[in-house]
VMD Tcl script that builds the backbone (N, CA, C; Angstrom):
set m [mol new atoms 297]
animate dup $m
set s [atomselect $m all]
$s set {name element resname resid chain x y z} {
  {N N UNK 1 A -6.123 13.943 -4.621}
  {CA C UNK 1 A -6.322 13.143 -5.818}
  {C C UNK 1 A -7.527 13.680 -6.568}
  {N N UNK 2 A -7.819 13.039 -7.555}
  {CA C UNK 2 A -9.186 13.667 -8.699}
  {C C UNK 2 A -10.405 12.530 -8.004}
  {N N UNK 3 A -10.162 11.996 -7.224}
  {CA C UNK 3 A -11.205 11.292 -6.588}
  {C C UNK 3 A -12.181 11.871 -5.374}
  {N N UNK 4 A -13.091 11.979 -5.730}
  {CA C UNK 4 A -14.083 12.738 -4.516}
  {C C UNK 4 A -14.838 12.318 -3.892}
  {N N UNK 5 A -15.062 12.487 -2.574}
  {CA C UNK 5 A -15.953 11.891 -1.545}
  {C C UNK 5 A -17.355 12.187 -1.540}
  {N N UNK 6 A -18.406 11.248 -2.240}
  {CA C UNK 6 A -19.780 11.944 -2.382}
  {C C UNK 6 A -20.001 12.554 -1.327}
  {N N UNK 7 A -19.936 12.093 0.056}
  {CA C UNK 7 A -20.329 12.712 0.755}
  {C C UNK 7 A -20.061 14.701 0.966}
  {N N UNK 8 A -19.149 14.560 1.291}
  {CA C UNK 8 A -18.264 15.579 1.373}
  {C C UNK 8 A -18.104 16.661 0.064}
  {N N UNK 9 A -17.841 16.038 -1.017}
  {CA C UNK 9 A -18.045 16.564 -1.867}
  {C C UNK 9 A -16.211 17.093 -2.588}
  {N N UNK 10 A -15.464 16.880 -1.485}
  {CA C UNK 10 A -14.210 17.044 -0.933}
  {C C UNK 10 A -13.928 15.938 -2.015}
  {N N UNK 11 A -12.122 16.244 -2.884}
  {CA C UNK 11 A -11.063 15.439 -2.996}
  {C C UNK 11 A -10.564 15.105 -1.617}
  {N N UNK 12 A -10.379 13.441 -2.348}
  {CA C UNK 12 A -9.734 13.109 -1.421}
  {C C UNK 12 A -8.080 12.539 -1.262}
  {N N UNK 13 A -7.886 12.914 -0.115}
  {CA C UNK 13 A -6.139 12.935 -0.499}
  {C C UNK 13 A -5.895 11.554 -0.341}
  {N N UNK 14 A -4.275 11.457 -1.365}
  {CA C UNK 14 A -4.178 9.657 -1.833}
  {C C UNK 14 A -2.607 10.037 -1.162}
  {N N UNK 15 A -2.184 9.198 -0.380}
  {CA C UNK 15 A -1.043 9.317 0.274}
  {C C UNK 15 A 0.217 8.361 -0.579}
  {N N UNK 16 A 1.324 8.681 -0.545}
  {CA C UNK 16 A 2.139 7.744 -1.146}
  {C C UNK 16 A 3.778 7.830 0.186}
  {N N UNK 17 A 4.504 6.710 0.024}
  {CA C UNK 17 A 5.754 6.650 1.151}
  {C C UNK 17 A 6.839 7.605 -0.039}
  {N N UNK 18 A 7.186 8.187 0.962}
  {CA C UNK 18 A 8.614 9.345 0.552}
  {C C UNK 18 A 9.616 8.090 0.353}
  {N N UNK 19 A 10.296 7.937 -0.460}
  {CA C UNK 19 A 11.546 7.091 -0.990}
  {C C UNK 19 A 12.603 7.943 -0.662}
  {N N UNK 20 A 13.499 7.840 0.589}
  {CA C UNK 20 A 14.721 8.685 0.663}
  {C C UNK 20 A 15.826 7.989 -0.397}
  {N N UNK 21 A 16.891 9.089 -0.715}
  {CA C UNK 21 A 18.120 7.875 -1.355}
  {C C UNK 21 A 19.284 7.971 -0.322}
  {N N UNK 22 A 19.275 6.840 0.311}
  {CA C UNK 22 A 20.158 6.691 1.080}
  {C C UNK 22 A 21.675 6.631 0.950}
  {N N UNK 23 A 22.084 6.634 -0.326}
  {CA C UNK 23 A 23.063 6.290 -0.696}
  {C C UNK 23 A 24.479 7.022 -0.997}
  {N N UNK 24 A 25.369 7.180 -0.359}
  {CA C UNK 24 A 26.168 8.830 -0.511}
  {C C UNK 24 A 27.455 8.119 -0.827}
  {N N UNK 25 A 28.053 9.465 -1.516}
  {CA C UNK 25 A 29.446 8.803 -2.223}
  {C C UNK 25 A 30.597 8.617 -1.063}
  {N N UNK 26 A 31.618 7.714 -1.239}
  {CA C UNK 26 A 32.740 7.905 -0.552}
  {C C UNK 26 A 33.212 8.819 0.590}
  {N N UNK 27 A 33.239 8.777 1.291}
  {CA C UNK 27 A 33.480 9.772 2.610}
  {C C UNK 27 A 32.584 10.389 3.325}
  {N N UNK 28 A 31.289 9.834 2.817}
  {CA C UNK 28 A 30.350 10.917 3.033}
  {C C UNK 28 A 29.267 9.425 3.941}
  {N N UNK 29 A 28.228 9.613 5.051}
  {CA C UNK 29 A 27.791 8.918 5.581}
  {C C UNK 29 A 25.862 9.470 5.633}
  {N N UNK 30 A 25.229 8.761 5.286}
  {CA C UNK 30 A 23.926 9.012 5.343}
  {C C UNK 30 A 23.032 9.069 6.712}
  {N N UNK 31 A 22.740 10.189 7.222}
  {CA C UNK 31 A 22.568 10.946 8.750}
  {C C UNK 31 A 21.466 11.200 8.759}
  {N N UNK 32 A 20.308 11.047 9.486}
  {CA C UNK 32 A 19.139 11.451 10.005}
  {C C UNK 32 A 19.187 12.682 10.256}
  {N N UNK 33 A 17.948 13.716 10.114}
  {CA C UNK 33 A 17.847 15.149 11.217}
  {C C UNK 33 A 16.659 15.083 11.908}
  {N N UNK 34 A 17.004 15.239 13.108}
  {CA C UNK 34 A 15.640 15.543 13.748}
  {C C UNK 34 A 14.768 16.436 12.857}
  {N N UNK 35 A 13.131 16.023 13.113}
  {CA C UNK 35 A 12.296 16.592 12.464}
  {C C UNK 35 A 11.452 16.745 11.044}
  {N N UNK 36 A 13.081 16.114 10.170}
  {CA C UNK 36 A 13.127 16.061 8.910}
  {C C UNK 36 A 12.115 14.430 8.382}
  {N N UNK 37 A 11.827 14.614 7.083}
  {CA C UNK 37 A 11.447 12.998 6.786}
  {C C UNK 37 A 12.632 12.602 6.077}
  {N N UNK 38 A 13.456 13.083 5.356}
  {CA C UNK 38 A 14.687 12.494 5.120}
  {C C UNK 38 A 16.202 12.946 5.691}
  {N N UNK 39 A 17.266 11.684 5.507}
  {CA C UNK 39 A 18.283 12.377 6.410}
  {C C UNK 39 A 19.293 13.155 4.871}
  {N N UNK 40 A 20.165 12.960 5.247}
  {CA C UNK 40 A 21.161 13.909 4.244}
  {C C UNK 40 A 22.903 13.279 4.393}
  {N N UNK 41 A 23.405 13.449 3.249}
  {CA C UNK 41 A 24.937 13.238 3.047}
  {C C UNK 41 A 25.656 13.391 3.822}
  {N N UNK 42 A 26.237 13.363 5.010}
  {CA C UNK 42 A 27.399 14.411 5.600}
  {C C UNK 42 A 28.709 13.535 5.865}
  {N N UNK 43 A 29.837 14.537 4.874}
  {CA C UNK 43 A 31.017 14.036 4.987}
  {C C UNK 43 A 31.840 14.076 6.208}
  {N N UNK 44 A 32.326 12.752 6.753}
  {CA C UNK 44 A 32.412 12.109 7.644}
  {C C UNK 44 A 34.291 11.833 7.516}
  {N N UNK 45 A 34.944 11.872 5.807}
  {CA C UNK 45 A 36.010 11.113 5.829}
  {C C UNK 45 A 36.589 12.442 4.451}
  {N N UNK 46 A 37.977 12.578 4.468}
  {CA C UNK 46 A 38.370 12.607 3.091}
  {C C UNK 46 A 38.734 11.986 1.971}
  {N N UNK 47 A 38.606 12.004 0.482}
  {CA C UNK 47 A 39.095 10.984 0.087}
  {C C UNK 47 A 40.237 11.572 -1.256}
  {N N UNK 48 A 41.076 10.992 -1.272}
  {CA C UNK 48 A 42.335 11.111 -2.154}
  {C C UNK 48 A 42.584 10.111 -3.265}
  {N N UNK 49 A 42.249 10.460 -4.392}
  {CA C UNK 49 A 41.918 10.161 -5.681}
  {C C UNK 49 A 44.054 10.134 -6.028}
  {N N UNK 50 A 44.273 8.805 -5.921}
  {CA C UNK 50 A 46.355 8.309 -5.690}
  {C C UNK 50 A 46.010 9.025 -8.065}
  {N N UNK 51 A 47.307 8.901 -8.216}
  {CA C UNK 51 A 47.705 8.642 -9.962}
  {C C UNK 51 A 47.078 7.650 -10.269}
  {N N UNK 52 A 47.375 6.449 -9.188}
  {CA C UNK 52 A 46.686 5.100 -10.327}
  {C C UNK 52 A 45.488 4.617 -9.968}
  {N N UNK 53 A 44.630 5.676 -10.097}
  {CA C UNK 53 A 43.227 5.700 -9.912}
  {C C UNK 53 A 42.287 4.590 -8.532}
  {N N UNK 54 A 43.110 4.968 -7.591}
  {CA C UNK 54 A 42.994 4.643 -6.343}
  {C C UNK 54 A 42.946 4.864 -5.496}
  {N N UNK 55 A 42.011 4.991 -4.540}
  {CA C UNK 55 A 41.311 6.335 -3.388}
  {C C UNK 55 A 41.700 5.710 -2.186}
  {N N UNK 56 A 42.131 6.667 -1.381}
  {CA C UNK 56 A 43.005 6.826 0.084}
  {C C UNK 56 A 41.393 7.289 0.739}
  {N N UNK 57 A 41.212 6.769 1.760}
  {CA C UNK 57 A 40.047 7.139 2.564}
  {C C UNK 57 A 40.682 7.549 4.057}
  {N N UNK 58 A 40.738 8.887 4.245}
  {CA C UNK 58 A 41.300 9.360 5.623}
  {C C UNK 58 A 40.219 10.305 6.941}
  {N N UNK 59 A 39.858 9.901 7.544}
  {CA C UNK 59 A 39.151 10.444 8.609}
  {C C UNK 59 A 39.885 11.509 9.440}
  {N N UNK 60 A 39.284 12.432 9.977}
  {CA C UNK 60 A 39.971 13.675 10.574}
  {C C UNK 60 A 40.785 13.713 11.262}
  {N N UNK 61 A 42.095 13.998 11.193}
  {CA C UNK 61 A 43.319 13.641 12.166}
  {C C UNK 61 A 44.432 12.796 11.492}
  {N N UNK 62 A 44.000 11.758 10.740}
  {CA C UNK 62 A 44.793 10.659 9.660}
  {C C UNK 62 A 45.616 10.995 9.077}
  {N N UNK 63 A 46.931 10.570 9.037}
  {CA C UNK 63 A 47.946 10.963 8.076}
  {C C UNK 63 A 48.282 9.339 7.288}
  {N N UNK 64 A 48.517 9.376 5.896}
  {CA C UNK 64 A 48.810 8.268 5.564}
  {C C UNK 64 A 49.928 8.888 4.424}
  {N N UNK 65 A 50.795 7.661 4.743}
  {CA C UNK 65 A 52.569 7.793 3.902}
  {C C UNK 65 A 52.033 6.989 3.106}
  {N N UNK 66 A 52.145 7.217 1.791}
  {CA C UNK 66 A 52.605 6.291 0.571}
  {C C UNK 66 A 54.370 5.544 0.341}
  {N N UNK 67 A 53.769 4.134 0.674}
  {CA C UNK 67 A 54.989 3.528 0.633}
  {C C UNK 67 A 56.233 3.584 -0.339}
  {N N UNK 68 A 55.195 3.971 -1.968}
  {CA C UNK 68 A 56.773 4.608 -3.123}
  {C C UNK 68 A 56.840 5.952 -2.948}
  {N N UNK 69 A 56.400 6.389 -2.005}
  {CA C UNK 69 A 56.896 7.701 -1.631}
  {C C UNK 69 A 57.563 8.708 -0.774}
  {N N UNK 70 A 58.206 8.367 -0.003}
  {CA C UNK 70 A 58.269 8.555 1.265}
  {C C UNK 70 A 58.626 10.387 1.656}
  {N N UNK 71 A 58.560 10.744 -0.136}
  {CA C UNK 71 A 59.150 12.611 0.584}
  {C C UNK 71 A 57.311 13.054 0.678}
  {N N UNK 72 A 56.275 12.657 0.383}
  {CA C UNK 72 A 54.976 12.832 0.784}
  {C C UNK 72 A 53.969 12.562 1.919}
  {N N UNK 73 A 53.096 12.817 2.265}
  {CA C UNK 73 A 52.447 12.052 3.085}
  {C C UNK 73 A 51.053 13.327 2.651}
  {N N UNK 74 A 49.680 12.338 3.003}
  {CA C UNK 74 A 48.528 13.064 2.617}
  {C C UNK 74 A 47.787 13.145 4.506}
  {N N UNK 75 A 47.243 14.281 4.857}
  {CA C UNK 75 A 46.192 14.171 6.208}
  {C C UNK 75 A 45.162 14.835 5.873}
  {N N UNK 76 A 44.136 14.540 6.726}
  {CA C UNK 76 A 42.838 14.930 6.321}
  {C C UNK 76 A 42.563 16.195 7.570}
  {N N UNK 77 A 42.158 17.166 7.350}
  {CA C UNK 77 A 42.180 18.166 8.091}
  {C C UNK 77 A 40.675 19.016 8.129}
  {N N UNK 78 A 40.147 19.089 9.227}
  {CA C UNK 78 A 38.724 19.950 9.833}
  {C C UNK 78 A 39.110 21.539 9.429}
  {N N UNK 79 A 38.557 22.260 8.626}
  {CA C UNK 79 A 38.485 23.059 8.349}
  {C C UNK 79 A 37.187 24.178 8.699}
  {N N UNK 80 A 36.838 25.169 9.637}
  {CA C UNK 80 A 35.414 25.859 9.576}
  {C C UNK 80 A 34.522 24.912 9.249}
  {N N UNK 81 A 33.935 23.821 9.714}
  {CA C UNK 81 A 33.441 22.785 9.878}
  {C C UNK 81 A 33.144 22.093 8.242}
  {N N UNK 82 A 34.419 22.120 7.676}
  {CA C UNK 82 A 34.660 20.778 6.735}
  {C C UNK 82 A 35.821 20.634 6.366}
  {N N UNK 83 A 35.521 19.274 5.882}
  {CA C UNK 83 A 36.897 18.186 5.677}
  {C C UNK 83 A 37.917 18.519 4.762}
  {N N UNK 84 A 39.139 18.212 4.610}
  {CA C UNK 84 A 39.895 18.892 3.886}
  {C C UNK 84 A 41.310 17.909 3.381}
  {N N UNK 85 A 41.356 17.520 2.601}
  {CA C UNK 85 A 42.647 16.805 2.445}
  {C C UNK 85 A 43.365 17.594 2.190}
  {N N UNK 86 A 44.771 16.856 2.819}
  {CA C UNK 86 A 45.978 18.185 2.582}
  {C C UNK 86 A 47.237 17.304 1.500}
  {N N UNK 87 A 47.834 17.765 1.304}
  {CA C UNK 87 A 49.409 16.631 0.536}
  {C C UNK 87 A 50.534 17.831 0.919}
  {N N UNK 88 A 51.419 17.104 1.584}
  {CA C UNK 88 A 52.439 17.431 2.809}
  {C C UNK 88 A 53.654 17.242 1.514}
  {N N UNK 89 A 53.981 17.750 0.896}
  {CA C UNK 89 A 55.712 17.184 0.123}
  {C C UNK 89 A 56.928 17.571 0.721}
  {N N UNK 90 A 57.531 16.893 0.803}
  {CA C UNK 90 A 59.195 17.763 1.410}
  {C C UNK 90 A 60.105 17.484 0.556}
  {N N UNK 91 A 60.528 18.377 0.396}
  {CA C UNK 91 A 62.431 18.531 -0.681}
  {C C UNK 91 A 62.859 18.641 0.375}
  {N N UNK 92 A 63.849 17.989 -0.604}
  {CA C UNK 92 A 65.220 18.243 0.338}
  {C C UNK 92 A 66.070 19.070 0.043}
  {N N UNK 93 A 66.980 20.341 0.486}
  {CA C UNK 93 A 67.448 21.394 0.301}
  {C C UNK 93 A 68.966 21.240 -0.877}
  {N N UNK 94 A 69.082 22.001 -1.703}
  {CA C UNK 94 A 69.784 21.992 -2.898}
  {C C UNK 94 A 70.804 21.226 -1.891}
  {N N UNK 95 A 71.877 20.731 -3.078}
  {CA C UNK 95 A 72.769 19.439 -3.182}
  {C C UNK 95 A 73.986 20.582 -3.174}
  {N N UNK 96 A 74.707 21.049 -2.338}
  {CA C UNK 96 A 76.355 22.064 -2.121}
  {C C UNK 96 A 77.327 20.710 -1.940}
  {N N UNK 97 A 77.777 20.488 -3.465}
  {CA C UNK 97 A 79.083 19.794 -3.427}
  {C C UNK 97 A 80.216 20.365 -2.613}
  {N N UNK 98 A 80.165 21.209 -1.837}
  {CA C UNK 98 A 80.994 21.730 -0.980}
  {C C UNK 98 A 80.933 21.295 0.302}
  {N N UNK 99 A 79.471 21.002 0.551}
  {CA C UNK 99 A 79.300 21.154 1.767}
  {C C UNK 99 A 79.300 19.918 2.236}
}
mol reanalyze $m
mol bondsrecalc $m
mol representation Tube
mol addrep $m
Protein backbone atom coordinates (compact mmCIF):
# COMPACT_ATOMS: atom_id res chain seq x y z
CA UNK A 1 0.00 0.00 0.00
CA UNK A 2 1.21 3.91 -0.10
CA UNK A 3 1.10 3.65 3.66
CA UNK A 4 4.43 3.44 5.53
CA UNK A 5 5.67 2.21 8.69
CA UNK A 6 7.63 5.07 10.51
CA UNK A 7 9.43 2.75 11.97
CA UNK A 8 10.66 0.72 9.28
CA UNK A 9 10.39 3.10 6.88
CA UNK A 10 8.86 0.09 4.78
CA UNK A 11 5.25 0.15 2.84
CA UNK A 12 3.14 -1.61 4.30
CA UNK A 13 1.24 -4.39 2.75
CA UNK A 14 -2.78 -4.04 2.93
CA UNK A 15 -4.22 -7.50 2.35
CA UNK A 16 -7.64 -7.98 0.71
CA UNK A 17 -9.87 -11.78 0.41
CA UNK A 18 -9.57 -13.26 -3.26
CA UNK A 19 -13.40 -13.42 -4.40
CA UNK A 20 -13.49 -16.77 -6.43
CA UNK A 21 -16.61 -16.99 -8.98
CA UNK A 22 -17.99 -19.98 -8.21
CA UNK A 23 -20.44 -20.16 -10.60
CA UNK A 24 -20.17 -22.40 -13.93
CA UNK A 25 -22.52 -22.88 -16.74
CA UNK A 26 -24.60 -26.02 -17.29
CA UNK A 27 -22.68 -29.23 -17.26
CA UNK A 28 -19.90 -27.92 -15.89
CA UNK A 29 -19.29 -28.28 -11.83
CA UNK A 30 -17.10 -25.88 -9.71
CA UNK A 31 -13.87 -28.10 -8.35
CA UNK A 32 -11.19 -27.21 -5.98
CA UNK A 33 -7.25 -27.90 -6.88
CA UNK A 34 -4.99 -28.73 -4.52
CA UNK A 35 -2.65 -25.90 -3.84
CA UNK A 36 -4.54 -23.43 -5.83
CA UNK A 37 -6.57 -20.38 -4.02
CA UNK A 38 -9.26 -20.83 -6.49
CA UNK A 39 -11.01 -23.92 -7.89
CA UNK A 40 -12.06 -24.00 -11.66
CA UNK A 41 -15.05 -25.11 -14.10
CA UNK A 42 -14.80 -28.73 -14.99
CA UNK A 43 -17.31 -30.26 -17.22
CA UNK A 44 -18.84 -32.98 -15.49
CA UNK A 45 -22.15 -33.45 -17.95
CA UNK A 46 -23.10 -32.76 -21.68
CA UNK A 47 -25.62 -30.55 -22.64
CA UNK A 48 -27.98 -30.60 -25.80
CA UNK A 49 -29.48 -27.39 -26.77
CA UNK A 50 -33.42 -29.70 -28.27
CA UNK A 51 -35.14 -27.05 -31.46
CA UNK A 52 -37.41 -25.74 -28.85
CA UNK A 53 -34.88 -24.17 -26.95
CA UNK A 54 -34.56 -26.80 -24.33
CA UNK A 55 -31.46 -28.44 -22.86
CA UNK A 56 -31.05 -32.28 -22.40
CA UNK A 57 -28.44 -32.64 -19.56
CA UNK A 58 -26.55 -36.10 -20.11
CA UNK A 59 -23.66 -37.42 -17.97
CA UNK A 60 -21.06 -39.88 -19.46
CA UNK A 61 -22.52 -43.08 -20.61
CA UNK A 62 -26.37 -41.53 -20.93
CA UNK A 63 -28.37 -42.09 -23.80
CA UNK A 64 -31.65 -40.23 -23.93
CA UNK A 65 -34.61 -40.97 -26.72
CA UNK A 66 -36.74 -38.11 -27.52
CA UNK A 67 -40.21 -39.20 -27.20
CA UNK A 68 -41.44 -37.30 -30.85
CA UNK A 69 -38.69 -38.96 -32.08
CA UNK A 70 -37.98 -42.19 -31.94
CA UNK A 71 -35.53 -42.64 -35.32
CA UNK A 72 -32.94 -40.43 -32.88
CA UNK A 73 -31.47 -40.76 -29.71
CA UNK A 74 -28.61 -38.25 -28.25
CA UNK A 75 -25.42 -39.96 -25.70
CA UNK A 76 -22.90 -38.22 -24.12
CA UNK A 77 -19.52 -39.67 -24.83
CA UNK A 78 -15.69 -39.32 -22.98
CA UNK A 79 -13.57 -38.35 -25.53
CA UNK A 80 -9.32 -37.93 -24.81
CA UNK A 81 -10.50 -36.67 -21.57
CA UNK A 82 -13.64 -34.58 -22.67
CA UNK A 83 -17.21 -34.69 -22.93
CA UNK A 84 -18.86 -35.04 -26.07
CA UNK A 85 -22.44 -35.20 -27.15
CA UNK A 86 -23.21 -37.38 -29.92
CA UNK A 87 -26.93 -37.50 -32.05
CA UNK A 88 -27.37 -41.18 -33.18
CA UNK A 89 -30.17 -40.85 -36.35
CA UNK A 90 -31.32 -43.95 -38.12
CA UNK A 91 -33.14 -44.21 -41.59
CA UNK A 92 -34.65 -46.59 -42.55
CA UNK A 93 -33.47 -48.22 -45.84
CA UNK A 94 -35.23 -47.04 -49.24
CA UNK A 95 -38.98 -48.21 -49.58
CA UNK A 96 -38.66 -51.44 -52.80
CA UNK A 97 -42.33 -51.67 -53.68
CA UNK A 98 -41.22 -54.98 -54.76
CA UNK A 99 -39.93 -56.17 -51.99
Amino acid sequence: SSEVDPVSNRNLPQCEPVLCDTTCPLGYEYIMKDGECCGECTQVACTIKLINNTVQVLKPGDIWKPKDNPCSYYKCEEIEDQLVSVTVVRTCPAFDPED
